[in-house]
Backbone bond lengths (Angstrom), bond angles and torsions (degrees), N, CA, C in turn:
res aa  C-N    CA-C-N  psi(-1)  N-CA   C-N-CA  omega(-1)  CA-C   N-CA-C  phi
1 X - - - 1.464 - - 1.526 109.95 -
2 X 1.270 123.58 134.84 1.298 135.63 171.21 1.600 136.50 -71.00
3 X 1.126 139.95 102.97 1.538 119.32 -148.85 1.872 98.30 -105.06
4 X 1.126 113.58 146.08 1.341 98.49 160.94 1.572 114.76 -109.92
5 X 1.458 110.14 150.34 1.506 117.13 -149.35 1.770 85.03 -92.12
6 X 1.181 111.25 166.56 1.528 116.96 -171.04 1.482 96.32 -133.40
7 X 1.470 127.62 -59.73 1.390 146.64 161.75 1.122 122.61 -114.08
8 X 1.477 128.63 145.29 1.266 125.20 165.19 1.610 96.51 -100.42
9 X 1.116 120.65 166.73 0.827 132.73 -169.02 1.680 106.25 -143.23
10 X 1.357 134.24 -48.73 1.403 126.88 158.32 1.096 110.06 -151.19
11 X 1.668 136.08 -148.05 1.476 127.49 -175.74 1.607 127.51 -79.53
12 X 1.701 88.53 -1.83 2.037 109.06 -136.68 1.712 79.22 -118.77
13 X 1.768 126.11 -45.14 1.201 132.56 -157.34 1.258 121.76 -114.69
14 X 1.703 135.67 170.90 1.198 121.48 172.87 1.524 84.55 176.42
15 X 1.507 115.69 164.30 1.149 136.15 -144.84 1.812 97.27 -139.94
16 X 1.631 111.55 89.82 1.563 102.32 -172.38 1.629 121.08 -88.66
17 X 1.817 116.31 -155.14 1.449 109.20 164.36 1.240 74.11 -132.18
18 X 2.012 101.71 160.66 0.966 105.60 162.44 1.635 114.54 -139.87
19 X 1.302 100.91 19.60 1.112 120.04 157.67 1.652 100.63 105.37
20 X 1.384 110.62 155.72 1.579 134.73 169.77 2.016 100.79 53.59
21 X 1.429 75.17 44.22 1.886 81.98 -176.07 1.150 130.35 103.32
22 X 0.803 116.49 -15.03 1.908 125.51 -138.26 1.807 88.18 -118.96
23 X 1.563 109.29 134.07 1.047 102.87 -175.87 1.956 102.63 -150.30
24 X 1.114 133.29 168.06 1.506 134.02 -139.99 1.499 103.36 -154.26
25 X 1.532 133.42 126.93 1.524 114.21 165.20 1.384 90.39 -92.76
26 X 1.303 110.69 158.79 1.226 122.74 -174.70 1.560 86.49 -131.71
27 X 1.985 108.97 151.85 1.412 118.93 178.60 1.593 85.67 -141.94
28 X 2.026 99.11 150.33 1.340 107.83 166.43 1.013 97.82 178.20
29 X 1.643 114.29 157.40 1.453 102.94 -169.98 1.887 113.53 -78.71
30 X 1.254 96.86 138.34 1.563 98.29 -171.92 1.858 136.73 96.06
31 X 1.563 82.35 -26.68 1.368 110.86 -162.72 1.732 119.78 -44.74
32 X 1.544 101.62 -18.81 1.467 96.11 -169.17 1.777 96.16 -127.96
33 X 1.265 101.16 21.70 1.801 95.54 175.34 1.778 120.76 -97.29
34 X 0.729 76.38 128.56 1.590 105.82 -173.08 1.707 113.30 76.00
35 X 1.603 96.79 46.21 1.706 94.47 -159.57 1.822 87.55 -115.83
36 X 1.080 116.70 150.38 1.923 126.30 174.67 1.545 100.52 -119.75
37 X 1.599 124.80 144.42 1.417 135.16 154.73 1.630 106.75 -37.26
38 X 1.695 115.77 120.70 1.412 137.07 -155.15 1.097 127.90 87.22
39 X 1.514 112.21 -26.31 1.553 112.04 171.28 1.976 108.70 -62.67
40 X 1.185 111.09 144.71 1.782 124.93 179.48 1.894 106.12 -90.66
41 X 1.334 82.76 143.49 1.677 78.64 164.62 1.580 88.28 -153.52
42 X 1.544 93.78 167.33 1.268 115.54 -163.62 1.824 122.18 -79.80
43 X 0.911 146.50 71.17 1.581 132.18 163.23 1.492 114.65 44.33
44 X 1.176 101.66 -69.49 1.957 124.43 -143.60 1.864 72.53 -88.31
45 X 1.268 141.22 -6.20 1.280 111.85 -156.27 1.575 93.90 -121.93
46 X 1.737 127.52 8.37 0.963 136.01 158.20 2.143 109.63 -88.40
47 X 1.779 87.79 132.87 1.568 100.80 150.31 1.500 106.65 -81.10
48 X 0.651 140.69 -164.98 1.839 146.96 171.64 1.607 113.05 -1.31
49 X 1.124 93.38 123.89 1.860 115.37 167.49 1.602 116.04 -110.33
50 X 1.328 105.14 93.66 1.932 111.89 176.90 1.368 92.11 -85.55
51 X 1.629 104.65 109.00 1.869 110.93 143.89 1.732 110.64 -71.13
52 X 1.618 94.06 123.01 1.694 103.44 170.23 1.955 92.91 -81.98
53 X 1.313 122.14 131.41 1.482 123.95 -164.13 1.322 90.86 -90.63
54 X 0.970 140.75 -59.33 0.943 135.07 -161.13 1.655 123.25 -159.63
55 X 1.242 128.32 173.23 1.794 138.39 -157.98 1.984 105.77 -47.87
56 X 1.479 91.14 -40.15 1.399 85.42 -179.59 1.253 122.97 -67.43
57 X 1.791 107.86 -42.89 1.468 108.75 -170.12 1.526 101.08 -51.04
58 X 1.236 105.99 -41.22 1.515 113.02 -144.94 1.577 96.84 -65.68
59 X 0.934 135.80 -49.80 2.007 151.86 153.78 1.233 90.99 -18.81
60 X 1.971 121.34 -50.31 1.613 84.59 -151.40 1.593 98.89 -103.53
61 X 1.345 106.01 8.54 1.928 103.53 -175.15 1.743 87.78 -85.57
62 X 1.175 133.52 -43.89 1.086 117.74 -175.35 1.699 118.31 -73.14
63 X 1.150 107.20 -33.54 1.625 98.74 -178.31 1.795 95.40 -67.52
64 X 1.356 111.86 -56.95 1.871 98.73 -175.14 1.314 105.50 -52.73
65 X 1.571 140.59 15.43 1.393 127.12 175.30 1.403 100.97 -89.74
66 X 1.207 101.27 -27.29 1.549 107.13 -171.99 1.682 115.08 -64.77
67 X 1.491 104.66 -6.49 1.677 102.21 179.59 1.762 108.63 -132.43
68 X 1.171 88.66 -28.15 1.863 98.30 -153.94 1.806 97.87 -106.26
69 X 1.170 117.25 140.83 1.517 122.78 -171.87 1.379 97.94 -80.12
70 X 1.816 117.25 139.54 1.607 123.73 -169.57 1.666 89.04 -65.35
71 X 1.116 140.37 -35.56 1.579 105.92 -172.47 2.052 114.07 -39.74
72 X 1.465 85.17 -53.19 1.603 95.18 -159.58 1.571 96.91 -69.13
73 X 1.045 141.91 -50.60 1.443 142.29 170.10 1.517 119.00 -36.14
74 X 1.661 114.97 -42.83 1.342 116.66 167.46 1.623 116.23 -87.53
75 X 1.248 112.50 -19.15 1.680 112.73 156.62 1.387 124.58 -37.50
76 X 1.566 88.62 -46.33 1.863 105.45 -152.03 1.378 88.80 -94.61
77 X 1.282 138.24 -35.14 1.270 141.17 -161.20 1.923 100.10 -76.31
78 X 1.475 119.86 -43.27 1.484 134.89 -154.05 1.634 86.07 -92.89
79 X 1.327 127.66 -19.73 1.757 122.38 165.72 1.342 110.40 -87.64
80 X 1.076 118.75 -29.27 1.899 117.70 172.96 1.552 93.88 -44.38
81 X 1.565 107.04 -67.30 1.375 123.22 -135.99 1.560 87.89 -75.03
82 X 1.346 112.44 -33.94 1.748 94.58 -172.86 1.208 107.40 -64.78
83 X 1.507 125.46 -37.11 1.308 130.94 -179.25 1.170 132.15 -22.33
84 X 1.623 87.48 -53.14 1.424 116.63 -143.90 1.897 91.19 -106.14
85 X 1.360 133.86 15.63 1.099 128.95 -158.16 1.367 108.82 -147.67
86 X 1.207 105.97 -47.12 1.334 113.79 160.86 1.909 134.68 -89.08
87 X 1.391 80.13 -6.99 1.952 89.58 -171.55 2.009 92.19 -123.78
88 X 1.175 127.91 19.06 1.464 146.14 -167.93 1.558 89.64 30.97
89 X 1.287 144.03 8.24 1.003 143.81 -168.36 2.145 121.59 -69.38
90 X 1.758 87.25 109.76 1.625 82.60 -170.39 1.843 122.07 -92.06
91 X 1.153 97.45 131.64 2.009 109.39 -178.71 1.470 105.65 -102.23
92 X 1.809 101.45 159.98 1.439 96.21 174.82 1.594 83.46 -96.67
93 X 1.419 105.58 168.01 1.757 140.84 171.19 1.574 100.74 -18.86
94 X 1.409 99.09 -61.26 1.407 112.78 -142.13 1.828 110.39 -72.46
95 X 1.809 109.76 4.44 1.387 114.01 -179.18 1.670 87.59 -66.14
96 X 1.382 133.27 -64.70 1.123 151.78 -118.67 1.635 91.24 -60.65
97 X 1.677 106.34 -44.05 1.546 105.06 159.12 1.213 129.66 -53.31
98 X 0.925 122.63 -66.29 1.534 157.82 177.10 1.829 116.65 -22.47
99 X 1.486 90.68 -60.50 1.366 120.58 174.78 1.652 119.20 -77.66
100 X 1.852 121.62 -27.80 0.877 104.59 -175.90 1.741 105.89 -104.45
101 X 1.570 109.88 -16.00 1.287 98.77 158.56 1.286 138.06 -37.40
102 X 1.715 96.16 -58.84 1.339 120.99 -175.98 1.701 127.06 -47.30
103 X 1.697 93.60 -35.08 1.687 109.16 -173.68 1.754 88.38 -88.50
104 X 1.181 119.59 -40.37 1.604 105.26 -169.69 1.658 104.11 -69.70
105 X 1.332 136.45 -15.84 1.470 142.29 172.91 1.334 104.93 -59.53
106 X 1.517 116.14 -61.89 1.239 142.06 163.99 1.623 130.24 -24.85
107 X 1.145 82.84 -53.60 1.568 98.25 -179.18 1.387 108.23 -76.11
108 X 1.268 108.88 -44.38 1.792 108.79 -172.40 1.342 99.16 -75.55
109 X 0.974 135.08 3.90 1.595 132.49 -175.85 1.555 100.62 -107.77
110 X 1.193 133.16 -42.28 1.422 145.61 143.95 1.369 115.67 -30.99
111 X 1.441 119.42 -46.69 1.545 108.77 -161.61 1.355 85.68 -97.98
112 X 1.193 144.09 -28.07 2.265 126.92 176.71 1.189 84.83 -86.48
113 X 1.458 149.00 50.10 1.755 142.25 170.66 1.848 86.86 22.94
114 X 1.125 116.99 91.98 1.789 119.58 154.21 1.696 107.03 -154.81
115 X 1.692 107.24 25.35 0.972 106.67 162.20 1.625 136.32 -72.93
116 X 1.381 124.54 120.21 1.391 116.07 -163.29 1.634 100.36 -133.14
117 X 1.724 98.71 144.65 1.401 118.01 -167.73 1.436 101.46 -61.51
118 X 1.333 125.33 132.09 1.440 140.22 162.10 1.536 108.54 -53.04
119 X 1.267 117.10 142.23 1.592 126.04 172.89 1.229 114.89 -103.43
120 X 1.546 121.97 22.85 0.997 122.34 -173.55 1.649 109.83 -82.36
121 X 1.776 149.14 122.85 1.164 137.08 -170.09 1.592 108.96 -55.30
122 X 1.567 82.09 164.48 1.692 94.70 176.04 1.544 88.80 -80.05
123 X 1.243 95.58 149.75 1.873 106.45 156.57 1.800 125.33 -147.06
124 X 1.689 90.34 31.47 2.134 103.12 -168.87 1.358 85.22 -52.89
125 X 1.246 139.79 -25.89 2.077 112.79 -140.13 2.233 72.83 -87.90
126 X 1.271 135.14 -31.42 1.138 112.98 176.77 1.207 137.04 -70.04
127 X 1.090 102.67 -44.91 1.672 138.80 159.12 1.363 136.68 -99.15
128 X 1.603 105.36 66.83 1.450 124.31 -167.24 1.922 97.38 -73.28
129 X 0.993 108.45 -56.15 1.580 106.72 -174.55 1.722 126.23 -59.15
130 X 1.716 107.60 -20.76 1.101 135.32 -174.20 1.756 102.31 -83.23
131 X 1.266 102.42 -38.75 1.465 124.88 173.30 1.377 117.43 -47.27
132 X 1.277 90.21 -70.89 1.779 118.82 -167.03 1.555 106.19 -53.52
133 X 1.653 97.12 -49.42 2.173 100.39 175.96 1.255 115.08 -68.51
134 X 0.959 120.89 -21.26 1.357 149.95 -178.51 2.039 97.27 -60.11
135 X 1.076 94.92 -71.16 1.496 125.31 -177.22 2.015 100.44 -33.05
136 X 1.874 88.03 -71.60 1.650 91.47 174.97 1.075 121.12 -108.22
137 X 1.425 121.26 40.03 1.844 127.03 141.62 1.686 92.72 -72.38
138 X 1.152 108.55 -59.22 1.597 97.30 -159.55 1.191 120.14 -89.04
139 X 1.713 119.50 11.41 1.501 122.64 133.32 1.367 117.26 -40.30
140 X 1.484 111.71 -68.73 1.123 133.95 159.79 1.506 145.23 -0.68
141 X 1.927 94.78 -71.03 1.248 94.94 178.46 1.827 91.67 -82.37
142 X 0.865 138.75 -55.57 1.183 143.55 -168.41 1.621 109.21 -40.58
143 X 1.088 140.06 -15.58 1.611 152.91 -151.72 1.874 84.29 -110.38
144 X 1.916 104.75 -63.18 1.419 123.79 -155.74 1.734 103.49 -59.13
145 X 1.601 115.08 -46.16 1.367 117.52 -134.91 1.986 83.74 -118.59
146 X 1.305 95.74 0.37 1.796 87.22 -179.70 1.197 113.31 50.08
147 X 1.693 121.61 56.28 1.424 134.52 155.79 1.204 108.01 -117.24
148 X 1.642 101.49 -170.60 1.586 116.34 167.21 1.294 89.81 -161.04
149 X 1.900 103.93 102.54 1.509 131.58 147.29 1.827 103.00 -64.12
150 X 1.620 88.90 149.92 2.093 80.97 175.15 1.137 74.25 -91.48
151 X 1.805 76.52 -177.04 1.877 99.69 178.17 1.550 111.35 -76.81
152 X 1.258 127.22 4.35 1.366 126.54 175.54 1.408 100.83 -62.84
153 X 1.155 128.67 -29.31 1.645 127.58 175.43 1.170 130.29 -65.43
154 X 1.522 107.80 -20.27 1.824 106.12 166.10 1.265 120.25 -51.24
155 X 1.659 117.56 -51.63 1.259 116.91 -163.05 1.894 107.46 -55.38
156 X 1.753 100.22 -38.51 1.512 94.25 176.79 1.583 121.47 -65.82
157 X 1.357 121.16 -38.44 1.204 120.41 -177.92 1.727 99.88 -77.54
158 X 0.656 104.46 -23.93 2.126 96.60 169.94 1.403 116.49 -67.81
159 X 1.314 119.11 -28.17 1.495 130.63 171.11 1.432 120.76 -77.95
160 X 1.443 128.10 -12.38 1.299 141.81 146.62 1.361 102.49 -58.81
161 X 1.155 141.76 -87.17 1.319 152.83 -144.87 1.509 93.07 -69.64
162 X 1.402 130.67 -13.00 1.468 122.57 -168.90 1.420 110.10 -99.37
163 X 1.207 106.69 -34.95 1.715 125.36 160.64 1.556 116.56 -52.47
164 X 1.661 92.75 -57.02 1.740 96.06 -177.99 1.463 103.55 -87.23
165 X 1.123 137.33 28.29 1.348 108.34 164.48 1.799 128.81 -82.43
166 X 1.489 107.82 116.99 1.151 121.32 -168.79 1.501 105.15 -62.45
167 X 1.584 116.07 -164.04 1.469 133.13 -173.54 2.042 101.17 -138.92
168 X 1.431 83.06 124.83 1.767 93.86 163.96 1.966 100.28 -133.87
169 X 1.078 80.48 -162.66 1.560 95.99 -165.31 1.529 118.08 -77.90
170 X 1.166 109.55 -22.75 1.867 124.56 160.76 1.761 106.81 -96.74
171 X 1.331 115.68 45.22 1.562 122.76 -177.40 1.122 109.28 -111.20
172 X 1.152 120.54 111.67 1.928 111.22 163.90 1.607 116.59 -52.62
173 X 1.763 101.20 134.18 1.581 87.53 -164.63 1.646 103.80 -91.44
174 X 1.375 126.75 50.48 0.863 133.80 126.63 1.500 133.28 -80.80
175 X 1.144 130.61 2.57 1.334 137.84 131.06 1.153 109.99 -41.58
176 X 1.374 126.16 -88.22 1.328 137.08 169.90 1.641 125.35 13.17
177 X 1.549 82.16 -75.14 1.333 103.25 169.23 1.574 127.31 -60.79
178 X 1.560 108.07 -30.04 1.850 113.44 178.23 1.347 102.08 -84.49
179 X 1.970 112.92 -23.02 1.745 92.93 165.76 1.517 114.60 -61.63
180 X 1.348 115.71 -48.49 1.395 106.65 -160.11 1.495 120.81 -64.79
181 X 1.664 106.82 -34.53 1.569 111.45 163.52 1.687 122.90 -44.40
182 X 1.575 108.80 -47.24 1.605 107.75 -177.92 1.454 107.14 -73.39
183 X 1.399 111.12 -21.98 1.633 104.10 -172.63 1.603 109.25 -86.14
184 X 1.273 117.16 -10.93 1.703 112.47 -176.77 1.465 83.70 -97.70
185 X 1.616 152.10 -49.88 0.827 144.31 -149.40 1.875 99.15 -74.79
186 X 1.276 122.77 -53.81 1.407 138.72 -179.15 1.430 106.68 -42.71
187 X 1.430 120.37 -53.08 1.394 148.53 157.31 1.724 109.54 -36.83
188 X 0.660 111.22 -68.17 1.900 111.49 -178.31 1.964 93.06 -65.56
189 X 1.463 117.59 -52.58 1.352 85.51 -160.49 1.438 121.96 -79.45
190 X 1.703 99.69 -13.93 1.971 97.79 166.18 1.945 103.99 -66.28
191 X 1.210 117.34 -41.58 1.426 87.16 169.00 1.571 130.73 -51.89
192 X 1.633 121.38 -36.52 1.317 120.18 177.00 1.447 106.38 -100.00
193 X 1.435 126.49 43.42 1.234 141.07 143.29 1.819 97.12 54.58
194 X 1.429 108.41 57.88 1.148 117.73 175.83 1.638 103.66 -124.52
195 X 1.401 111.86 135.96 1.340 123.92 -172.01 1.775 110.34 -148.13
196 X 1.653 105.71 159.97 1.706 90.85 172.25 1.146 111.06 -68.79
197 X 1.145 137.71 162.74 1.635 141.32 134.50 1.896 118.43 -127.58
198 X 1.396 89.36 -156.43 1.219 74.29 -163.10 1.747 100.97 -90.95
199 X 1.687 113.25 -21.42 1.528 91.85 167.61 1.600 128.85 -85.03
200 X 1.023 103.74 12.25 1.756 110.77 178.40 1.294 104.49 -102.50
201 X 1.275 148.78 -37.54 1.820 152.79 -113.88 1.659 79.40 -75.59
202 X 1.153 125.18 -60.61 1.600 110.83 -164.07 1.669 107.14 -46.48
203 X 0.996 89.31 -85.46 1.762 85.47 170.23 1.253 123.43 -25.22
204 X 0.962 128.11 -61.53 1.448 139.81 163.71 1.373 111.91 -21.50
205 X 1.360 113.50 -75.25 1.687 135.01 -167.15 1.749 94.44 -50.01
206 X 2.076 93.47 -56.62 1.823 93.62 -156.51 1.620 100.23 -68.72
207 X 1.015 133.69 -6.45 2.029 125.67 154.93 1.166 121.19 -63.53
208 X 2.005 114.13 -50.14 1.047 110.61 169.81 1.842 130.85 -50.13
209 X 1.073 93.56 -24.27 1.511 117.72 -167.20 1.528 104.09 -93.73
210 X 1.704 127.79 -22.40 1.332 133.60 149.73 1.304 127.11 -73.89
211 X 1.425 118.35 7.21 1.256 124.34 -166.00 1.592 108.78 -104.46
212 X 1.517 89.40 -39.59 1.317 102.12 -177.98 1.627 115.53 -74.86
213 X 1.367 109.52 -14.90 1.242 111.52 -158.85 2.040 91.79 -99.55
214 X 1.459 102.00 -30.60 1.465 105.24 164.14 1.892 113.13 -55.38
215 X 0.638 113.42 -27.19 1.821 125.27 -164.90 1.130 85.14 -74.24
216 X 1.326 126.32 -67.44 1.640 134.08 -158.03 1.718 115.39 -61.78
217 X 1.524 97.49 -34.35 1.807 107.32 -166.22 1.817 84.73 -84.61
218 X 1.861 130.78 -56.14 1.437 101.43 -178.87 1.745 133.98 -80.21
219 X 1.785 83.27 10.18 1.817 76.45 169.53 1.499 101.28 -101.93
220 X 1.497 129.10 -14.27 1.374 107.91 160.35 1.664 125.38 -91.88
221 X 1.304 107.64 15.79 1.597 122.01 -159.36 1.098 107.80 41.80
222 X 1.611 138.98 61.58 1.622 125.25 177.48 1.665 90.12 -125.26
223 X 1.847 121.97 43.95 1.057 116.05 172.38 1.746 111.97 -57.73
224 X 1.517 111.82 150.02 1.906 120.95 -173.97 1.579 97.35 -57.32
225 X 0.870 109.85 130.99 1.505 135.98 -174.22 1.617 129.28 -109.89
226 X 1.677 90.78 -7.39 1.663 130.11 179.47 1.537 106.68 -63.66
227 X 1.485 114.00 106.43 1.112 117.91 -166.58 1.482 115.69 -82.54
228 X 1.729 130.28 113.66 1.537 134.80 -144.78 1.772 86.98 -97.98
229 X 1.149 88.41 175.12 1.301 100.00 -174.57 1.586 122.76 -84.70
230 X 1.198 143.90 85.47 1.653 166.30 -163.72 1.703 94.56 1.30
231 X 1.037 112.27 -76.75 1.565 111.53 166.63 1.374 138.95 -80.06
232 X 1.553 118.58 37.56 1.477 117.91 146.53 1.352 114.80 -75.99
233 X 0.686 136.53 -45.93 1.620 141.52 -178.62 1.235 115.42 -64.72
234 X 1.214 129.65 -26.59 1.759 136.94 152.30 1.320 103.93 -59.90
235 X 1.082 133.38 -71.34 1.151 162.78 164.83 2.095 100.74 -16.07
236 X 0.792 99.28 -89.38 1.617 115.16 157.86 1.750 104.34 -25.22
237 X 1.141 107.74 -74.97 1.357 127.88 -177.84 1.457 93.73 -40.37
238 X 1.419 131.21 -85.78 1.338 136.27 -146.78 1.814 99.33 -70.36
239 X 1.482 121.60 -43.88 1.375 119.51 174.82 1.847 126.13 -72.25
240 X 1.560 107.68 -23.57 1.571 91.06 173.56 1.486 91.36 -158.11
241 X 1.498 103.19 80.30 1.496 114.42 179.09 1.913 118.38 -65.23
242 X 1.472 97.19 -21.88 1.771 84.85 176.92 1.692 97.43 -70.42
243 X 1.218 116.29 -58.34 1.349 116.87 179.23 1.783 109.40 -27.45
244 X 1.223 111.84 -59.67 0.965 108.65 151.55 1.528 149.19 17.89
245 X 1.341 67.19 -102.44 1.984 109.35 -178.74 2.023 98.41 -61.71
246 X 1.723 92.47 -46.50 1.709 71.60 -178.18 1.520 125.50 -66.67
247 X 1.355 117.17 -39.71 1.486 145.64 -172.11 1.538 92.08 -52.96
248 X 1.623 118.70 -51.59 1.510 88.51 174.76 1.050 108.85 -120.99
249 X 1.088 128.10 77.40 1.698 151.86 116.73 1.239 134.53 -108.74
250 X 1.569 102.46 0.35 1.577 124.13 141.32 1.033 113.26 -79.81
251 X 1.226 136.31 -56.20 1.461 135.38 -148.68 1.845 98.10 -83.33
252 X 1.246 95.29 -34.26 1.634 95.21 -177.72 1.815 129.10 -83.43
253 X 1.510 102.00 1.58 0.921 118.16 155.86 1.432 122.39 -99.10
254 X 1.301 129.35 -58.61 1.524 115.05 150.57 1.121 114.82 -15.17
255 X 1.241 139.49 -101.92 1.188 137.74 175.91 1.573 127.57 -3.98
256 X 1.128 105.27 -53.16 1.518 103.84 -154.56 1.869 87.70 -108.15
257 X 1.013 128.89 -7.51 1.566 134.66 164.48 1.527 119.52 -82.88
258 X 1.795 108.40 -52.37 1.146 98.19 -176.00 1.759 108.78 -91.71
259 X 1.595 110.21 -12.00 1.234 90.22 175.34 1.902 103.53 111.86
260 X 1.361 114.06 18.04 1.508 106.67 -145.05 1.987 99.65 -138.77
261 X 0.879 118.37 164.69 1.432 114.73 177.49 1.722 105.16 -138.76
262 X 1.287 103.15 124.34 1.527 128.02 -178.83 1.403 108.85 -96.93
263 X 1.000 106.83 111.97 1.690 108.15 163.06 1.328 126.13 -73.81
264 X 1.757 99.80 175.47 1.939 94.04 -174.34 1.511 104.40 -60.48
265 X 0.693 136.68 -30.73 1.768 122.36 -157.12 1.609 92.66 -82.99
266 X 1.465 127.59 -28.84 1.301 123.47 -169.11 2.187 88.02 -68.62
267 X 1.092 98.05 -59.73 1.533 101.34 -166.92 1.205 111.30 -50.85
268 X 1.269 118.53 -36.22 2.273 134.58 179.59 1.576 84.20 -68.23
269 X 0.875 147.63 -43.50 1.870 136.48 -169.33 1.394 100.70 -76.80
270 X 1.394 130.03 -40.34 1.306 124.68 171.04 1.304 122.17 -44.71
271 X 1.662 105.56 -60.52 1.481 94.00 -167.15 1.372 92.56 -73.58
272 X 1.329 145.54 -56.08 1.673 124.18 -152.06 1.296 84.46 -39.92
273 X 1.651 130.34 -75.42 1.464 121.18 -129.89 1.827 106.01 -51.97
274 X 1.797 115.56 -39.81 1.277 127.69 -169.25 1.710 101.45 -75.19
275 X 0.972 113.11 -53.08 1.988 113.46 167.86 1.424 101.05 -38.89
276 X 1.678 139.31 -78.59 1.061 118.56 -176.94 1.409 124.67 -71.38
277 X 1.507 141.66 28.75 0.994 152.08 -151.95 1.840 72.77 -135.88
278 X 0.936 121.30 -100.83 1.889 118.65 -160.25 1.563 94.16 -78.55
279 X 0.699 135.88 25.26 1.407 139.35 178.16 1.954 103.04 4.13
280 X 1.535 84.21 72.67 1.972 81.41 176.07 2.140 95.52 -71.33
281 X 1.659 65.43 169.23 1.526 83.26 -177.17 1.350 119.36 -85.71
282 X 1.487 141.04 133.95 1.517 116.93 -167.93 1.551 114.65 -53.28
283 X 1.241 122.72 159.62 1.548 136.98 172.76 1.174 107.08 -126.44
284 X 1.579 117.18 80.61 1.360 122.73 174.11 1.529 105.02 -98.52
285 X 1.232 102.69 138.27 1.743 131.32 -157.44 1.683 98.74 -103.83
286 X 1.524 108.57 135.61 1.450 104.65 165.34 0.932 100.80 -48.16
């Protein structure tokens, strides 16, 4: 079969049509040198064929071109798809970001050796399947990008796939429910212009990783029942009030979205996790 090239992209890559919309990066060695948009190349003369599925992917492989080198973009993109193909395992869109940021952070921290082990907990005995892709993504990138991540990196790349795991029709609709939690929570912090990076990710991860564990305690109602002490939450309040301010504009949207009631200790876990997440500065008051 004949592809027509749309972009090249480097000597190794290129960006084809394959007709009625539908379009594929193709990688191989050589494959796009001395080649221009209209020039054909052959099928049999590609190693790897990435289907872009659809309008969104395609938005976000090109905007991450704009920062992240196509090796690592088609790395991260060719582990979605195995994921999702070989483990029937369904994600929303937004890993495809998520995941290839994360490995391109990674990597540059790898290549000046300032790579450092995440403190984020193990949690495979919960997330055995999350584990396992986990396992051969970072065969993967490690095979693709000619490194060697340790295995301390599964647990982080398993926490992508645990976040993004989407909903199909063989889905427990407790999924459901952990989409809508990350998406009201994701939602408040792009309004307060909160994002991972690379000095937050611990923090980051260990919320993500409280979120999920929130999903589980109000779909079995075994929310903490551990009675805190009357003035931490004043306390909280008067010392890191943005923290604050976000925690309940999370909590107060949960609530009144999903339908659900959070207690104080649920709201006292918020702000720590969001306090060490923007780490405001205390605001102690005469």
């Amino acid at each position: 079969m004949r592809l027509v090239i749309r972009s090249v992209y480097n000597n190794n890559s290129v960006l084809v049509e394959l007709g009625k919309g539908k379009q594929a990066i193709v990688s191989g060695k050589g494959i796009g040198y001395q080649k221009r948009p209209g020039d054909e190349i052959l099928s049999s003369d590609a190693d790897n064929l990435l289907y872009l599925e659809d309008d969104r992917i395609k938005k976000h492989f090109a905007t991450l071109l704009k920062d992240v080198p196509i090796d690592i973009v088609v790395t991260s993109f060719t582990a979605i798809d195995m994921a999702k193909k070989t483990y029937h395992y369904s994600v929303l869109n937004y890993i495809y970001v998520t995941l290839t940021d994360h490995i391109f952070q990674m990597y540059k921290h790898l290549m000046k050796g300032k790579y450092q082990t995440s403190m984020v907990p193990d949690i495979h005995e919960r997330y055995p399947t999350e584990y396992a892709i986990a396992k051969d993504v970072l065969k993967l990138i490690n095979k693709n990008l000619n490194v060697h991540f340790p295995d301390a990196e599964i647990k982080n790349i398993a926490l992508h796939f645990i976040n993004a795991k989407g909903v199909d029709a063989e889905s427990d609709p407790t999924d459901t429910l952990s989409m809508k939690v990350n998406r009201i929570v994701n939602a408040v912090f792009k309004e307060y212009g909160i994002k991972r990076n690379l000095n937050n990710q611990n923090y980051f991860d260990r919320l993500m990783i409280h979120l999920q564990y929130l999903v589980e305690r109000v779909q079995n109602k075994t929310l903490d029942d551990h009675v805190l002490n009357n003035n931490i939450e004043q306390d909280f309040h008067r010392l890191y009030p943005k923290s604050y301010e976000i925690s309940g504009k999370i909590c107060g949207q949960l609530e009144s979205n999903l339908k659900i009631t959070l207690n104080e200790n649920e709201r006292v876990y918020f702000i720590i996790h969001i306090q060490r997440l923007i780490q405001e500065s205390e605001n102690v008051l005469p």
